[in-house]
N, C-alpha and C positions, 0 to 999 in steps of 0.2 A: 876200583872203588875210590871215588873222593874220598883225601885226606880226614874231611870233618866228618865222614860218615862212618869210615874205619874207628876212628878215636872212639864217638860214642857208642858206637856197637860193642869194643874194647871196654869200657865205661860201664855199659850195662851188661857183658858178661863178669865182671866184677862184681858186680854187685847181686850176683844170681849164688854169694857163695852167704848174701846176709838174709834171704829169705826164710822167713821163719811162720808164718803162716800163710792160710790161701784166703780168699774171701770167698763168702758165701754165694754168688750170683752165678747162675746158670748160664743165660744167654746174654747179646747183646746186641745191640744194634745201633747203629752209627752213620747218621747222613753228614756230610761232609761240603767241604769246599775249600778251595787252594789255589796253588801255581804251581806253573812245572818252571823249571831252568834248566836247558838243553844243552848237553855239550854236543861240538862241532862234530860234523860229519862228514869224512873222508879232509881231514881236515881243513877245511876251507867253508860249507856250509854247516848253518843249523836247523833242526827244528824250529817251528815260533814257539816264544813261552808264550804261554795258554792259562787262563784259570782252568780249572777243575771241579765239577759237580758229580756228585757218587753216593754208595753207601757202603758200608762194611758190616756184617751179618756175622757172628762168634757165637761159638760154643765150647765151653770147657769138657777137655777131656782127660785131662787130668786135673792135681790142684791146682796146677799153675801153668798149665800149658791149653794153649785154645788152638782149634781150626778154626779160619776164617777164609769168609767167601768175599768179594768184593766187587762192584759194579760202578764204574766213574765212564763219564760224558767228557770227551773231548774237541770244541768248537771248532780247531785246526788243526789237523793232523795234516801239515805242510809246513814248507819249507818256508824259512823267512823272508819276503820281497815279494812272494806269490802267496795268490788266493784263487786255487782251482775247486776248492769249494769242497773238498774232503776233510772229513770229521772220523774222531777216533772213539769205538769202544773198546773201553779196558773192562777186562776182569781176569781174575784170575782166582788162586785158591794160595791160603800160607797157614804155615803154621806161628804161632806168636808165644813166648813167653814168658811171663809176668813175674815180675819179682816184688813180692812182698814185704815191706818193711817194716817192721814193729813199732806200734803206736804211729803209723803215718799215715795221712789219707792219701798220701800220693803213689801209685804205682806206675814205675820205672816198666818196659818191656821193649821187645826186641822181635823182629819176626823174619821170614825168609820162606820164599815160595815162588810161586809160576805161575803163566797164564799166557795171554797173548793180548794183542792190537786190533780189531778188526778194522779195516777201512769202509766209510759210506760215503761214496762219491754224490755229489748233489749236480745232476741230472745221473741216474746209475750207468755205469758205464766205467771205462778208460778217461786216466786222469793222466797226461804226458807232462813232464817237466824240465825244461830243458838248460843245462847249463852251458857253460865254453868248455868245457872237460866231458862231459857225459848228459847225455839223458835218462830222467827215472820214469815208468809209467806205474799208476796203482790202478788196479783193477777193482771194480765195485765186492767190499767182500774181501780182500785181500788182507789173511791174516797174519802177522807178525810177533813168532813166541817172545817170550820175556820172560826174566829171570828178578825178584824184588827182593831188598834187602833194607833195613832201617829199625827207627824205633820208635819211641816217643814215651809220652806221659798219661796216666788217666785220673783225672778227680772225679771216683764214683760217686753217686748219690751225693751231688751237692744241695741238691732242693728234692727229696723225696728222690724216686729212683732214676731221674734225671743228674747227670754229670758232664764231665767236659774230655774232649779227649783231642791230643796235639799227637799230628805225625814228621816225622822227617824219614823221606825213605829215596831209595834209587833204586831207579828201572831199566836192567841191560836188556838190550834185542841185541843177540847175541850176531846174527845177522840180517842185516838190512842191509839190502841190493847189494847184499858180497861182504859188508862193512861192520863191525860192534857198532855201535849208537847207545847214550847212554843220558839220563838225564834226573836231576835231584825232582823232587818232587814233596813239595810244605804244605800239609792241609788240616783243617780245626775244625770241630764242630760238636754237637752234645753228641751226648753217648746214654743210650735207655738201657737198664739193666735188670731184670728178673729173674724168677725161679730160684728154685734149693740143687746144689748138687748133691 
């Protein structure tokens, strides 16, 4: 795990000892957009950094702990200097949660969960890449589990049940073509929130 991802992870399990009430909102829903930043792989190549479009779908199951589902679009899921024309779907599922601070509108939170990469080659098919060390091929379809961890901020109901919600999180695939691969991942957007729990 990045050094700055540990500290605030460290950061907000501290602060999970100041939680003192939950908020009232049931579900939530969160469309999104970002960047990734990839670290190198087998050290010498990397993924390309890529924006990011998604959404993230929560429901509290306890006071302060949510399931969430998650769906993001990724333009290149390739390597950087190449464009074979393969794109990635993420999702996965995590669990998140929230720490409540007294008299704050801002809540601190934390999450950790799974999922996977799917590959979609554009013409479907075998996607070959070839290096001076090795070749990678991705097959149309080819999925790649992952492991997410991070946190971020939420400003609920900033304007009626409209808020704002910032993430910082890392994405391991624990193996890719033999290898960990690992990469930060910054994304921001509102966040709608309803229901009673």
């Amino acid at each position: 795990m990045k050094p700055y991802l540990r500290s605030m992870a460290l950061g907000l399990l501290v602060l999970t000892s100041f939680s003192t009430h939950a908020f009232a909102q049931k579900y939530e829903l969160h469309p999104l957009v970002g960047r990734t930043a990839p670290d190198k792989w087998a050290d010498l190549y990397s993924l390309k950094s890529v924006s990011v479009i998604g959404a993230k779908a929560a429901v509290f199951a306890t006071d302060t702990t949510q399931v969430e589902g998650e769906f993001e679009y990724l333009p290149h899921f390739e390597f950087r200097g190449t464009d074979p024309k393969t794109r990635g779907w993420v999702w996965g599922v995590s669990l998140s949660r929230n720490v409540f601070l007294t008299k704050s509108k801002v809540i601190p939170f934390f999450h950790f969960g799974g999922g996977g990469i799917t590959a979609r080659n554009d013409p479907p098919g075998s996607v070959t890449t070839t290096f001076p060390d090795r070749t990678i091929t991705i097959d149309h379809n080819d999925t790649f589990a992952f492991i997410s961890y991070g946190g971020g901020v939420k400003f609920p109901r900033v304007i009626g049940p409209v808020g704002l919600r910032f993430n910082i999180m890392g994405r391991t695939m624990p193996n890719f073509f033999g290898r960990g691969n690992t990469w930060a991942e910054f994304t921001g957007g509102p966040v709608f929130v309803w229901g009673k729990k």
